[in-house]
N, C-alpha and C positions, 0 to 999 in steps of 0.2 A: 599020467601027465609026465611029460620029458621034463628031465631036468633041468633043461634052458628055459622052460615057458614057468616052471616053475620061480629059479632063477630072473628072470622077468619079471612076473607079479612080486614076488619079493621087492626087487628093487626099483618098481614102480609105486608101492605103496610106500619107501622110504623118501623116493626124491617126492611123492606130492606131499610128507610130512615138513621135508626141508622147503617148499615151496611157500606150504603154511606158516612155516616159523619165520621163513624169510619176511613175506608181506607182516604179520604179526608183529615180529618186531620193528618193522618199517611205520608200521600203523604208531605203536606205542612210541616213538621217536617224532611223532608228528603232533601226537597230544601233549607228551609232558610238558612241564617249564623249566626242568634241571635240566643245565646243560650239559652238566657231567653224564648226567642218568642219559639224553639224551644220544649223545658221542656212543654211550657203551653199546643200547639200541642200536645205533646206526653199524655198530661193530659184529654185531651178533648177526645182525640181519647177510652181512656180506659171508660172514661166515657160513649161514645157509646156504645161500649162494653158490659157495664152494664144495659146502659137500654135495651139493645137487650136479654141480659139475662133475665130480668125482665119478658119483653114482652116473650118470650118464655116461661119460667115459667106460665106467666099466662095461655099463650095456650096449654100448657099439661094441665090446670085445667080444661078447657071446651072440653079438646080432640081434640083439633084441631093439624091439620100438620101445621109445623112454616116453613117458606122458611128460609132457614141459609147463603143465600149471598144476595149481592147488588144488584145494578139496571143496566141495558143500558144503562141508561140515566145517573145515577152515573158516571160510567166508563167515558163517554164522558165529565161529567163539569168536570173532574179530569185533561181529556186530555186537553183542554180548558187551564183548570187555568196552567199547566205545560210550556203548547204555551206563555197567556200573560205573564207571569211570565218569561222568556228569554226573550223577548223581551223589556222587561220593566226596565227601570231604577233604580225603587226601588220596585222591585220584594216582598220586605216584604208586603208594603203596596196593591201591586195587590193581594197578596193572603188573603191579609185579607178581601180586597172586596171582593173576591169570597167568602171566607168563610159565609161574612157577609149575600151575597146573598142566598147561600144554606141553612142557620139558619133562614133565613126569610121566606122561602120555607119549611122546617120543621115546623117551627109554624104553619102555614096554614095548615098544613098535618093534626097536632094533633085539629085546631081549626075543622075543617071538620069533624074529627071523634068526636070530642066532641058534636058536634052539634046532634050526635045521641046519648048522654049518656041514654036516656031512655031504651035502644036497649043491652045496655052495663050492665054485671055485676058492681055494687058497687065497689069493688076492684078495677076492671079497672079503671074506672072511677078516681078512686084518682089516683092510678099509673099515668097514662097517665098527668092526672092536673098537680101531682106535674112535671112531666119532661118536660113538655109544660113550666112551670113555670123555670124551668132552665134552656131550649135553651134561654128564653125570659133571663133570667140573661147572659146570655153567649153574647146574639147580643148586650147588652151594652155595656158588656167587649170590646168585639171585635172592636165596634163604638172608645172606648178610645184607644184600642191600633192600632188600625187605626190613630185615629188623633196624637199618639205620633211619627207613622212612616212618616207620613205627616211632619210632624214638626224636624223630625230627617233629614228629605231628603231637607231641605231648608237650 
């Protein structure tokens, strides 16, 4: 397999992760009741957005076709988190587990592909670091504003 088709799948399984996390957080901004928690979803979700821009920019550079939606498997932790989240008592706090879960899942995605930066344009390569490097800022966020819903539901 060429390096560009390689390069390709790569960066087609990262933009339908950013796809996921986009609606995801979209979703989760549409069930909470805090408006702060709310605004930050709505924050994160654009930021997906962006990196999926990103990631598609880069693949018009080496020619490749970019997939432009989500996953199956997205759709379904969406459904998921929608379910615990009725059922749940402080539904802010279950969606931030989920969330936290799918950011940790993301990281692994981008570690995976990192693991072939040899295979990868330079460019990429930084691209991808630096936003590996912000989900990794986001799953702390998340961790704090977790224990503040913990802490709020007591």
């Amino acid at each position: 397999m060429s390096n560009t088709v390689k390069t390709e799948n790569y960066l087609n399984n990262l933009i339908e992760k950013s796809y996921d996390a986009q609606h995801g957080y979209e979703n989760a901004a549409e069930v909470v009741d805090n408006v702060q928690l709310k605004k930050w979803f709505i924050s994160q979700a654009q930021r997906r957005t962006e990196y999926a821009g990103a990631l598609i920019n880069e693949m018009n550079n080496v020619n490749g076709e970019a997939h432009l939606s989500g996953s199956f498997t997205g759709d379904m932790h969406r459904s998921w988190t929608n379910l615990k989240a009725a059922l749940s008592s402080n539904k802010e706090e279950t969606i931030l587990e989920e969330c936290l879960r799918g950011e940790k899942a993301t990281i692994e995605e981008y570690e995976n592909v990192l693991e072939h930066k040899s295979e990868l344009p330079p460019t990429i390569v930084s691209i991808l670091q630096a936003q590996k490097d912000e989900v990794q800022s986001t799953v702390n966020t998340v961790k704090r504003l977790e224990d503040i819903a913990d802490n709020l539901d007591r």
